[in-house]
KOLVONU-608937 format. One record per residue (C-alpha): x, y, z. Coordinates in Angstrom, 2 decimals, padded with zeros to 5 digits. Example, Ala and Ser with C-alpha at 12.3 -4.5 7.8 and 13.67 -1.06 7.14 Angstrom:
BEGIN
         u         v         w
    012.30   -004.50    007.80
    013.67   -001.06    007.14
This chain:
BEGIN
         u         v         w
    023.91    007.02   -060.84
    025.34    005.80   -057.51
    024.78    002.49   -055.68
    022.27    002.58   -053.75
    022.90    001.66   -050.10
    022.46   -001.69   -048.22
    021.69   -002.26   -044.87
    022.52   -006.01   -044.02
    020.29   -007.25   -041.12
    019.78   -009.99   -038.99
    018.31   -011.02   -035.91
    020.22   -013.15   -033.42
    020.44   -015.23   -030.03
    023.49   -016.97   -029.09
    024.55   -017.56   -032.53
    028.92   -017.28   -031.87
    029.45   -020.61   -033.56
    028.62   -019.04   -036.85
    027.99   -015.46   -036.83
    031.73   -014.55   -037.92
    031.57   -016.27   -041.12
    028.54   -014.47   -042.12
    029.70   -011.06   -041.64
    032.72   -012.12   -043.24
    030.73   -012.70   -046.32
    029.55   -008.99   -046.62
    031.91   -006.56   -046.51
    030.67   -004.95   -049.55
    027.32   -003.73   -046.57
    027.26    000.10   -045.89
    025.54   -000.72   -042.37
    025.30   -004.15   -040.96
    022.67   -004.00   -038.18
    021.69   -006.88   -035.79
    019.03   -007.37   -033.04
    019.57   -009.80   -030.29
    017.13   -011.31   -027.93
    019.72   -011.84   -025.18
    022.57   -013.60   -026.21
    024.93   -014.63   -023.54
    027.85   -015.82   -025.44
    030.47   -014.23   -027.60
    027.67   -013.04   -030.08
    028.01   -009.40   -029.10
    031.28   -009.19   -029.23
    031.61   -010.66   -032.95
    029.22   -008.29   -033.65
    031.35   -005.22   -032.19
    034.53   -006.48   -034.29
    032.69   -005.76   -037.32
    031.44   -002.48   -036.32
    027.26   -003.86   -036.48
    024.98   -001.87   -034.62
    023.46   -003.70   -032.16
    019.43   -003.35   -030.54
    018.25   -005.40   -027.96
    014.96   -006.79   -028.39
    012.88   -009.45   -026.60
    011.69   -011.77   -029.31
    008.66   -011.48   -031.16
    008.23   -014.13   -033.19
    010.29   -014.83   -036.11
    008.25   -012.72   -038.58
    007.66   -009.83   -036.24
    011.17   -009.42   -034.91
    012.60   -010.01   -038.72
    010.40   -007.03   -039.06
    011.16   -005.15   -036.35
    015.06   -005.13   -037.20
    014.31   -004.59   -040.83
    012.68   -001.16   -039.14
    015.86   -000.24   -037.63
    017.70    000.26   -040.86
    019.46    003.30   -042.47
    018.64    002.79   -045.80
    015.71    001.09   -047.84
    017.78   -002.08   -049.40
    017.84   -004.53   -047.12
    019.60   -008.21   -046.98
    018.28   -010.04   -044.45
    020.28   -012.68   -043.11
    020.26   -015.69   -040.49
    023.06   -016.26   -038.40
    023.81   -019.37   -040.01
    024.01   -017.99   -043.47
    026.78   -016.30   -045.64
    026.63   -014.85   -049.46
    028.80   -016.20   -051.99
    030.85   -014.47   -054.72
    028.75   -014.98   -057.07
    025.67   -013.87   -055.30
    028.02   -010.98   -054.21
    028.40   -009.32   -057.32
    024.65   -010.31   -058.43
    023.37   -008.23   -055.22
    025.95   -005.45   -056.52
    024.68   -005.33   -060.21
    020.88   -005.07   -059.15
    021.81   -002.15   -056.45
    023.64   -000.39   -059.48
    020.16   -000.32   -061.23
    017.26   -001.92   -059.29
    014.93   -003.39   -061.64
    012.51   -004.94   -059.34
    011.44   -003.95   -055.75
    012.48   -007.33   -054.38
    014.81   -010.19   -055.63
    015.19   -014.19   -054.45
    017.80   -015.89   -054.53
    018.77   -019.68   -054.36
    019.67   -020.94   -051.11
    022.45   -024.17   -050.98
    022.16   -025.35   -047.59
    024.69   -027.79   -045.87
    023.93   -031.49   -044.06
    025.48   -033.77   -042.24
    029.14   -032.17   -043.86
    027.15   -032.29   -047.75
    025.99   -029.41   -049.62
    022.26   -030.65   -050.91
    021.83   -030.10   -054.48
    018.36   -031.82   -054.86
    015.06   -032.16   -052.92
    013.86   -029.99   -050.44
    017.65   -028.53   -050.55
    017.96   -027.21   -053.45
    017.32   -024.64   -054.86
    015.70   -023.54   -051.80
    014.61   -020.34   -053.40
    014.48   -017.69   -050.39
    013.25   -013.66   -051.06
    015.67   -012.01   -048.75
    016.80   -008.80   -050.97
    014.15   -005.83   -051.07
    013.39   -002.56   -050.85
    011.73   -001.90   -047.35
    009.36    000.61   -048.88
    008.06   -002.34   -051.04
    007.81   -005.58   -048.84
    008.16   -006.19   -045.40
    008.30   -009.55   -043.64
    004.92   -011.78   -042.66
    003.70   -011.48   -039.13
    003.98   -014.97   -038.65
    005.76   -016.49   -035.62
    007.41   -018.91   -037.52
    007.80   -019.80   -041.34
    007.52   -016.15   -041.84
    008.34   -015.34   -045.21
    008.62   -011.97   -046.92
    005.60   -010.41   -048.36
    006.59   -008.48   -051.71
    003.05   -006.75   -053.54
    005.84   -005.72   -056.12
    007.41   -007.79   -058.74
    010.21   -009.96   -057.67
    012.93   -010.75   -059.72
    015.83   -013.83   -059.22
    019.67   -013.33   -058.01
    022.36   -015.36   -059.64
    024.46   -016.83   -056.95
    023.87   -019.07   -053.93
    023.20   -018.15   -050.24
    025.06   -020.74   -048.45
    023.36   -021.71   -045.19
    024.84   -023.97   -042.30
    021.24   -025.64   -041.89
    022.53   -027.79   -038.57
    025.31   -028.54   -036.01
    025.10   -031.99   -034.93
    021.96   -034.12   -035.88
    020.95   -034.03   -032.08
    020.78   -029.49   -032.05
    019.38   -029.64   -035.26
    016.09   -032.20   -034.12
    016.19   -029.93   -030.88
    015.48   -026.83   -033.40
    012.73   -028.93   -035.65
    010.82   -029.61   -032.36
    010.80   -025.88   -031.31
    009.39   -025.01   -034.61
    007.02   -027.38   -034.68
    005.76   -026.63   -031.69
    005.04   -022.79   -032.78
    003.56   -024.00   -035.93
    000.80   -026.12   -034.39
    000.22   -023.59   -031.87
   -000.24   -020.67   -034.48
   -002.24   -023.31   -036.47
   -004.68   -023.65   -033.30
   -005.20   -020.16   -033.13
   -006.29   -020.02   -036.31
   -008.79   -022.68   -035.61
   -006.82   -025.51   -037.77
   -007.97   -029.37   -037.17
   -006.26   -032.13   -038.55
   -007.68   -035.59   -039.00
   -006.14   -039.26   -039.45
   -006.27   -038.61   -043.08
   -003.68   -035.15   -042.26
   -001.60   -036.95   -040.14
   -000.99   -039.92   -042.64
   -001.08   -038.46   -046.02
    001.40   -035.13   -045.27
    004.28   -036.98   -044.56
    003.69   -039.43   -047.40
    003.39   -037.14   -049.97
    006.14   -035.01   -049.22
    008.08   -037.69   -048.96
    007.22   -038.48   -052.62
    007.65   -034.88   -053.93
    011.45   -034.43   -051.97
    012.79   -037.48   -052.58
    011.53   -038.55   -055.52
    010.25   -036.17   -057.72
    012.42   -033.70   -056.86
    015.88   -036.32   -057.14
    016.64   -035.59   -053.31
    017.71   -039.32   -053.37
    020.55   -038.14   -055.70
    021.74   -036.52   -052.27
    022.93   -039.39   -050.87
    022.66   -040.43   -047.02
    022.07   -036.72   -046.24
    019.30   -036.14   -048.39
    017.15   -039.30   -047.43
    017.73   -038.12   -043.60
    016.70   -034.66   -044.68
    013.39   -035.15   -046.02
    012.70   -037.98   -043.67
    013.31   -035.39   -040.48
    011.37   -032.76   -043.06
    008.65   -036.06   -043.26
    008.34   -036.25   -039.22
    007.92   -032.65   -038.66
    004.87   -032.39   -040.79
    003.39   -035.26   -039.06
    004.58   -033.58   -035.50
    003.07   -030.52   -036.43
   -000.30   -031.99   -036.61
    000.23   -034.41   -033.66
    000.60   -031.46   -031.82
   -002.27   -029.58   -032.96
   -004.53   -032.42   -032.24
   -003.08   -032.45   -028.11
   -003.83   -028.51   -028.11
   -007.19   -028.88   -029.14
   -007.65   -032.08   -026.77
   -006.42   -029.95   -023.92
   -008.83   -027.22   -024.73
């Protein structure tokens, strides 16, 4: 039997700095398609020199326009990709073997992502274990604005291979980007009719701080990892700092 067909896919917004690298990573793609939310930098035009098709489309949410591209595909395999992310060899020919013979309906794979110049191999950094292979027909992604995720009914199997993500430029963009997302996760909390108490706002950083650092060795990590979970610490208490103002300004 042939291979089946992939359709790589990502959604994008000004994302020059590091789009290149992940097309690069994926020429092995029968169709690389991309939706943008209105880039104004060279993002279009690295997208052109490796013949993506482009849609323009004002953004959703993460979930619903991860979806929304995922829609615009040609075929039913789909690798969905940030910006900021490229596939290793190894992954490479792992994503190969399983479109030779699809076992499952979706697959995960481990995610290595990069900080402050080191590759985390511990804590909250590793092994990171992301679902971005399926078949459309099978999962789609969550309709949640942010810390979407992919929602598979079918069995889901595991890639060899890491995805190698780029998880910050600078220390100062990267707390710029936690404080977006943090904003859109106590606001999707409120609609939901979330409270947190004293208790919340304590406890959730402490105990993640536990699990990451200790538990799960992210102190082996060095420098990187202790300023990883710690920012990964503060954004759990933001998030509920900022629920609390929403429902004090309701």
């Amino acid at each position: 039997m042939s291979r089946h067909k992939l359709s790589v896919v990502l959604i994008t917004l000004n994302a020059e700095r590091a789009l290149e690298a992940c097309l690069a990573s994926v020429p092995f793609a029968d169709e690389i398609v991309i939706v943008d939310s209105g880039s104004t930098d060279r993002t279009l035009a690295i997208a052109a020199q490796y013949q993506a098709r482009v849609i323009q489309q004002s953004f959703l949410g993460f979930g619903p326009q991860k979806q929304f591209a995922v829609e615009q595909a040609s075929f039913d395999w789909v690798l969905c990709l940030d910006a900021d992310e490229r596939v290793s060899p190894e992954l490479r020919d792992s994503i190969l073997a399983v479109l030779d013979a699809p076992g499952e309906g979706a697959y995960r794979m481990p995610r290595c992502n990069r900080f402050m110049g080191r590759w985390l191999r511990h804590g909250e950094g590793y092994p990171d274990l992301s679902l971005r292979l399926f078949n459309r027909q099978q999962a789609r992604w969550s309709d949640d604005r942010v810390h979407e995720y992919v929602v598979a009914p079918c069995r889901v199997g595991l890639l060899s291979g890491d995805l190698m993500h780029e998880s910050e430029d600078g220390i100062a963009d990267y707390l710029n980007k936690q404080n977006r997302y943090t904003t859109m996760q106590a606001e999707a909390l409120f609609a939901r009719g979330k409270r947190a108490g004293v208790a919340k706002l304590l406890l959730s950083p402490l105990l993640r701080f536990v699990k990451f650092y200790f538990l799960r060795r992210g102190f082996l990590d060095g420098l990187p990892g202790l300023v990883h979970i710690s920012i990964g610490c503060f954004n759990s208490f933001s998030k509920y700092a900022k629920l609390n103002e929403l429902h004090r300004q309701r």
